[in-house]
C-alpha positions as a Markdown table, in Angstrom:
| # | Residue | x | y | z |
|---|---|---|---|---|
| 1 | Unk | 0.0 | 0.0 | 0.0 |
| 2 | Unk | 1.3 | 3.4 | -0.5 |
| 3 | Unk | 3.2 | 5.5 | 2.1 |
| 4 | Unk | 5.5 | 8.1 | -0.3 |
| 5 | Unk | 3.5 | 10.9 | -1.3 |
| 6 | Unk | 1.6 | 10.9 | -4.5 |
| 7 | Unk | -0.3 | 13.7 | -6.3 |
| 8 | Unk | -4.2 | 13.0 | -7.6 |
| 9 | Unk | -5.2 | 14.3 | -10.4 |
| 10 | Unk | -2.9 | 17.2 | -10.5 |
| 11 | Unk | -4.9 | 18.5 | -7.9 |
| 12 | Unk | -4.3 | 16.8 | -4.6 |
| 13 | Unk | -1.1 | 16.3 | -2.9 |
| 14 | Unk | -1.5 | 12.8 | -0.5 |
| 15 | Unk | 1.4 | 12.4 | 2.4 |
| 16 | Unk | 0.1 | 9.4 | 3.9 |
| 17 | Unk | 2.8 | 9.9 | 6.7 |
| 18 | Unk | 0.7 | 12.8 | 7.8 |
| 19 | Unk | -2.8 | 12.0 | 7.1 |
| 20 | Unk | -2.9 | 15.1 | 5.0 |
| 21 | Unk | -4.5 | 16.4 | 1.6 |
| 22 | Unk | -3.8 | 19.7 | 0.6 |
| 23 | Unk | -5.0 | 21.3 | -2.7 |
| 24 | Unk | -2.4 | 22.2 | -4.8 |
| 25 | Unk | -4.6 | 25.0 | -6.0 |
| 26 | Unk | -5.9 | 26.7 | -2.8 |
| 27 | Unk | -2.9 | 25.2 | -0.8 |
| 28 | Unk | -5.6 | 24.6 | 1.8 |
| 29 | Unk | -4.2 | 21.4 | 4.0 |
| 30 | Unk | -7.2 | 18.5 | 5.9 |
| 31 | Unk | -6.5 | 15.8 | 7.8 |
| 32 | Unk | -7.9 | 12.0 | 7.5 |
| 33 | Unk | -8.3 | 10.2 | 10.5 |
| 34 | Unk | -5.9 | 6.9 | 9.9 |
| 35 | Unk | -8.8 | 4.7 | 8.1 |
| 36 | Unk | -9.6 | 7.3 | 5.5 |
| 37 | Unk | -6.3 | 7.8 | 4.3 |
| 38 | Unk | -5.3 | 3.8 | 4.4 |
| 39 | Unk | -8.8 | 3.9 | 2.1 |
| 40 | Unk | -7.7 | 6.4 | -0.2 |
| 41 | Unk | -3.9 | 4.7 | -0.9 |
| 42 | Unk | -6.0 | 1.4 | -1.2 |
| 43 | Unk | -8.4 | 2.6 | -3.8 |
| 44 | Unk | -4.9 | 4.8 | -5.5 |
| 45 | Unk | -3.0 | 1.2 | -5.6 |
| 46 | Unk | -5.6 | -0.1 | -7.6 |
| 47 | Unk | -6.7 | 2.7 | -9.1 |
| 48 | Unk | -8.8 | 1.6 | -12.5 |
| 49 | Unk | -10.0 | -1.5 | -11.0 |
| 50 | Unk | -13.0 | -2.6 | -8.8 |
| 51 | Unk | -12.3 | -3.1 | -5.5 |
| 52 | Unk | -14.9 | -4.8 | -3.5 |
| 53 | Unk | -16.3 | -3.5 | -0.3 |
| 54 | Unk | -15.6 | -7.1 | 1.7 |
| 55 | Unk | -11.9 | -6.4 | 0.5 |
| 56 | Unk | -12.1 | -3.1 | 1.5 |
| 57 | Unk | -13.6 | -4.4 | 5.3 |
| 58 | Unk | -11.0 | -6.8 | 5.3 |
| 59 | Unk | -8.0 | -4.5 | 4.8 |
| 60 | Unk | -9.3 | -1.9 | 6.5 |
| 61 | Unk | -11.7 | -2.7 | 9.2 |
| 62 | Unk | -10.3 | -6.3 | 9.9 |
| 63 | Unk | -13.7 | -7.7 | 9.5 |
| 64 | Unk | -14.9 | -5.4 | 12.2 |
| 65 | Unk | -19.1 | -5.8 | 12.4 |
| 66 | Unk | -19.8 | -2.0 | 11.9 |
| 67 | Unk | -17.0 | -1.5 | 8.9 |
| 68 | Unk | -19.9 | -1.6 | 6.3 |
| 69 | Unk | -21.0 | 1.5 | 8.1 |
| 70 | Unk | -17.9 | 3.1 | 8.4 |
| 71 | Unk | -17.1 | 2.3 | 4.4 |
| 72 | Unk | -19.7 | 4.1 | 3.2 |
| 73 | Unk | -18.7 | 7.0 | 5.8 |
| 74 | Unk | -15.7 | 6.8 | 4.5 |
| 75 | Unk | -16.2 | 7.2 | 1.5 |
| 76 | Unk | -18.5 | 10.6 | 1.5 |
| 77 | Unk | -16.0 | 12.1 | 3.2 |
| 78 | Unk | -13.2 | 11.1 | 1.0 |
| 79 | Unk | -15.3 | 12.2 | -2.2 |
| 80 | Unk | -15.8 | 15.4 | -0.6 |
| 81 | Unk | -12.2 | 15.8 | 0.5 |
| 82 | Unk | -11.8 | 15.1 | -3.5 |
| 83 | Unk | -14.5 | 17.7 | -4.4 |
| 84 | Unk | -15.6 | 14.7 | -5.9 |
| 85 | Unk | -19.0 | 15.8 | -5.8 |
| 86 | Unk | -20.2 | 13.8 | -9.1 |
| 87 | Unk | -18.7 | 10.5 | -7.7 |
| 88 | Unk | -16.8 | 10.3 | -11.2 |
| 89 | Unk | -13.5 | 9.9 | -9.2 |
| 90 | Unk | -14.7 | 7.3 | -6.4 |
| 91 | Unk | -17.4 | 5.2 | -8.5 |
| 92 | Unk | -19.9 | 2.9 | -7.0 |
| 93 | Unk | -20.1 | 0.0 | -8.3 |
| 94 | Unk | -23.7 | -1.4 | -7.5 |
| 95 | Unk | -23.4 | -4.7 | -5.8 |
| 96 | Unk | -19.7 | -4.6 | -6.1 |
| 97 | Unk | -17.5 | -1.6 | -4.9 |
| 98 | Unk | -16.0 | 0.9 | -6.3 |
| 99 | Unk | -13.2 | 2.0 | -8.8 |
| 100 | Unk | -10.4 | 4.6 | -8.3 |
| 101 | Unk | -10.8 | 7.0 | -11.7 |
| 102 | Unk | -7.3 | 9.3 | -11.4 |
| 103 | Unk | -4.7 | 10.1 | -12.8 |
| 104 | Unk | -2.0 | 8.9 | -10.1 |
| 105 | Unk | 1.5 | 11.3 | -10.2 |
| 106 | Unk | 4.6 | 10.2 | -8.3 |
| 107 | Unk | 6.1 | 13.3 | -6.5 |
| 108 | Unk | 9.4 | 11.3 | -6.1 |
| 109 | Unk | 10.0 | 11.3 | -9.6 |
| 110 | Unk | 7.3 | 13.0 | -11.1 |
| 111 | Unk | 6.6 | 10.0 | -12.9 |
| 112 | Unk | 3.1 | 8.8 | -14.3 |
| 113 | Unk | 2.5 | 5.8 | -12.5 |
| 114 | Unk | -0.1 | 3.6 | -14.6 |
| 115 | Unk | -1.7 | 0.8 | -12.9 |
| 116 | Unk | -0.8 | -2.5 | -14.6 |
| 117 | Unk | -3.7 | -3.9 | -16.5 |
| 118 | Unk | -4.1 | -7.8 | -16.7 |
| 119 | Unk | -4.4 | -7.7 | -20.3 |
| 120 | Unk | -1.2 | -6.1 | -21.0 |
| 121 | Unk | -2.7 | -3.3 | -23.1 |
| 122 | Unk | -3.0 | -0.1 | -21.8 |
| 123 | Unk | -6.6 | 0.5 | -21.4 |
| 124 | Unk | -6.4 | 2.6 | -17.8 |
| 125 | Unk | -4.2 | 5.3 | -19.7 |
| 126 | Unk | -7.6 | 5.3 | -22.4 |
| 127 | Unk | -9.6 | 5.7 | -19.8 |
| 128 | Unk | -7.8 | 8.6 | -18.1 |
| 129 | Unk | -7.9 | 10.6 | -21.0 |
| 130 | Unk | -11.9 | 9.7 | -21.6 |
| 131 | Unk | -12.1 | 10.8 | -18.2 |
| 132 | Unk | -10.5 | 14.4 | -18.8 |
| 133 | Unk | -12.4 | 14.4 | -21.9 |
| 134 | Unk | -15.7 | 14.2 | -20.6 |
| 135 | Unk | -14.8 | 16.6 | -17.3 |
| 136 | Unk | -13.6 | 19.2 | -20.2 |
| 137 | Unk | -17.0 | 18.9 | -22.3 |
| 138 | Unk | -19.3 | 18.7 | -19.1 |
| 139 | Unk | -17.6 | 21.9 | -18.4 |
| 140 | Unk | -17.9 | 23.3 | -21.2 |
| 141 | Unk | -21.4 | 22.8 | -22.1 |
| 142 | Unk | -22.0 | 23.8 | -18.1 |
| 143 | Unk | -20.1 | 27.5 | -18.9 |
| 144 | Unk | -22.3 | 27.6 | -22.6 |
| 145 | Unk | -25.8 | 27.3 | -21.1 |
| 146 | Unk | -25.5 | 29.2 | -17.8 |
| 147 | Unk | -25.1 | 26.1 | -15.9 |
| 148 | Unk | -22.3 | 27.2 | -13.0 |
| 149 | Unk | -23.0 | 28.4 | -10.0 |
| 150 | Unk | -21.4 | 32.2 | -11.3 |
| 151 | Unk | -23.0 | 32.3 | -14.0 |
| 152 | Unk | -26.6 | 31.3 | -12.5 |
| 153 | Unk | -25.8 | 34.2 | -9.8 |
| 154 | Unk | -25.4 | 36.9 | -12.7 |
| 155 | Unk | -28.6 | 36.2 | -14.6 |
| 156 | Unk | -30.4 | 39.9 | -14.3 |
| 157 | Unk | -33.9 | 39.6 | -11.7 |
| 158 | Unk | -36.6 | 37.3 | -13.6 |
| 159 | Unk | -39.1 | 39.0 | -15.6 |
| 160 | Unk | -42.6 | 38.1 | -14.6 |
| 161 | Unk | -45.3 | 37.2 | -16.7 |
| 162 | Unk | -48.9 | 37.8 | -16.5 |
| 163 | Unk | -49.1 | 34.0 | -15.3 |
| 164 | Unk | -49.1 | 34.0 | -11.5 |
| 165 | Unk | -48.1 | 30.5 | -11.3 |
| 166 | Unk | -44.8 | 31.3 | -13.8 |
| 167 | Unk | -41.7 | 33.0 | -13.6 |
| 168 | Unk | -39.4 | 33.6 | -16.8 |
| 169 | Unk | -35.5 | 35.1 | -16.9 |
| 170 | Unk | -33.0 | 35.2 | -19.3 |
| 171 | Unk | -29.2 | 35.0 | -18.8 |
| 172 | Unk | -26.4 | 37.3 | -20.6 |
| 173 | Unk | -25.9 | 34.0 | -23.4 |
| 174 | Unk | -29.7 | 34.0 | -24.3 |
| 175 | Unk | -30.6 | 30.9 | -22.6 |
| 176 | Unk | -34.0 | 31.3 | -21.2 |
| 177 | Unk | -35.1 | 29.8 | -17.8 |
| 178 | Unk | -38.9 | 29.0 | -16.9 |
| 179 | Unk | -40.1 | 28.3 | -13.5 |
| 180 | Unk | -43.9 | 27.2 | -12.7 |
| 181 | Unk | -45.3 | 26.5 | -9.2 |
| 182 | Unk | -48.6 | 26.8 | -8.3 |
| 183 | Unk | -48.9 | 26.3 | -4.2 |
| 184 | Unk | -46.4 | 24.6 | -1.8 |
| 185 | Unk | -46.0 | 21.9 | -4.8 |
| 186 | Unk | -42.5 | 21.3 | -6.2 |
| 187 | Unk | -42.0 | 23.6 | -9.3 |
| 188 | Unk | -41.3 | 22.7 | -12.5 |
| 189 | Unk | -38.3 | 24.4 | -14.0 |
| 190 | Unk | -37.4 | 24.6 | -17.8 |
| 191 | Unk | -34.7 | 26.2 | -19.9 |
| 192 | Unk | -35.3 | 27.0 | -23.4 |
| 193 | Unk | -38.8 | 25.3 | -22.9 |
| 194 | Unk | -37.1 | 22.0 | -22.3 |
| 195 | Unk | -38.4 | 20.3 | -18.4 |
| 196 | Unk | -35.2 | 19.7 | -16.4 |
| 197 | Unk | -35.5 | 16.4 | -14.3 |
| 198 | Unk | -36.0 | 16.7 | -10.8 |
| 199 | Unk | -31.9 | 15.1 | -10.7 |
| 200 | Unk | -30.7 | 17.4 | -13.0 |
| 201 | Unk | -32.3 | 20.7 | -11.0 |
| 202 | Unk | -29.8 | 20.5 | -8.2 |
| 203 | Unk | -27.5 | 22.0 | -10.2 |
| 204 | Unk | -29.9 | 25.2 | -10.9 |
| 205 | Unk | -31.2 | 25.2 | -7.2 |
| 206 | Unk | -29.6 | 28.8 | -6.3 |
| 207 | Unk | -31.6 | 29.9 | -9.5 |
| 208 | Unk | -34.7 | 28.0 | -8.9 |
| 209 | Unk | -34.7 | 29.6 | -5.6 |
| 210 | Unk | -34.0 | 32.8 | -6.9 |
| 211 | Unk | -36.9 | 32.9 | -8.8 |
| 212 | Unk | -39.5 | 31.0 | -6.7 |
| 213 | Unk | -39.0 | 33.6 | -4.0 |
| 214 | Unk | -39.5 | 36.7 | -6.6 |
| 215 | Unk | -42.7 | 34.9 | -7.5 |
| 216 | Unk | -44.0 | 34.9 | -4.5 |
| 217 | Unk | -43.3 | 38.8 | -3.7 |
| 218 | Unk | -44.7 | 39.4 | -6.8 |
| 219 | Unk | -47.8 | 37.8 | -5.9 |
| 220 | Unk | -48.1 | 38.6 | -2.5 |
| 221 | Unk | -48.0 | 42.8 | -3.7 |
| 222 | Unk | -50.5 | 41.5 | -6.2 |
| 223 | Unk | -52.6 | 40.6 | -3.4 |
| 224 | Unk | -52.2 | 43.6 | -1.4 |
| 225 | Unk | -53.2 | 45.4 | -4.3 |
């Protein structure tokens, strides 16, 4: 298991003699209680492969009776010491475990260290670079329609309509946001007339709030009227 300090992603300096993360961005430092960080070098050891969670208790735990509990504890916080709030770096594997998606850097040597596949081809480096692909397009497409959080905080104050039910903004790139609630119900929220799943509207929340609450000052002067 690993004990020499390795770099995630480009992002996350481990020193697993310290119990330490710090983000090579922010240079903000956290410590891991002993378990999470013997977790994190497991998972980074096999990184690209599926590690089962009665492995995991095994290692980890030693069989203890609560360390199913304490896996899946460990494992929120270690995807939020990640910022791994997508759970595209720590995947679940339903009925399995979970796989290790990173790009793994060697701070010895700076050396790429690529975990050896059992078919001798190098389908883990493939996967990598899917990985980053997907991140930059997700991104990319999130910037184009308004979809981070700075962005959804400059959209200029909704425009109302004469519906009292429905609220309608637009942001600076033209994209157009709908929101419709009638009552305490949960609203229904669509950009450029397309309904966003009740999954996908986490995302928007700050905006759905946003413009629930203007809709309701704007009805309750209505009333007052």
């Amino acid at each position: 298991m690993k004990q020499q300090e390795f770099i995630i992603n480009g992002h996350f300096l481990i020193t697993p003699s310290l119990n330490a993360i710090r983000n090579l961005q922010t240079q903000k430092e956290m410590r891991l209680e002993a378990r999470l960080m013997q977790l994190l070098c497991l998972l980074a050891n096999t990184n690209g492969e599926v590690i089962t969670r009665e492995h995991i208790i095994k290692e980890i735990w030693n069989d203890y009776g609560g360390g199913d509990e304490g896996l899946s504890q460990a494992i929120f916080y270690l995807r939020k010491a990640l910022e791994d709030t997508n759970k595209e770096i720590i995947e679940t594997i339903p009925k399995k475990g979970y796989i290790l998606h990173a790009v793994i850097t060697d701070t010895k040597n700076n050396a790429l260290e690529i975990p050896r596949p059992k078919s001798g081809k190098f389908m883990y480096v493939i996967l990598a670079i899917a990985v980053g692909i997907a991140v930059f397009i997700i991104l990319t497409n999130a910037k184009k329609d308004g979809q981070t959080e700075k962005d959804i905080m400059e959209i200029p104050y909704p425009e109302l309509n004469e519906d009292s039910h429905t609220i309608i903004t637009v942001d600076a790139n033209g994209t157009k946001y709908k929101l419709i609630q009638i009552g305490d119900g949960r609203p229904d929220f669509y950009i450029n007339d397309k309904q966003v799943g009740i999954e996908e509207q986490e995302k928007y929340l700050p905006l759905i709030n946003e413009m629930s609450e203007a809709l309701q000052k704007k009805n309750s002067s209505t009333k007052r009227l």
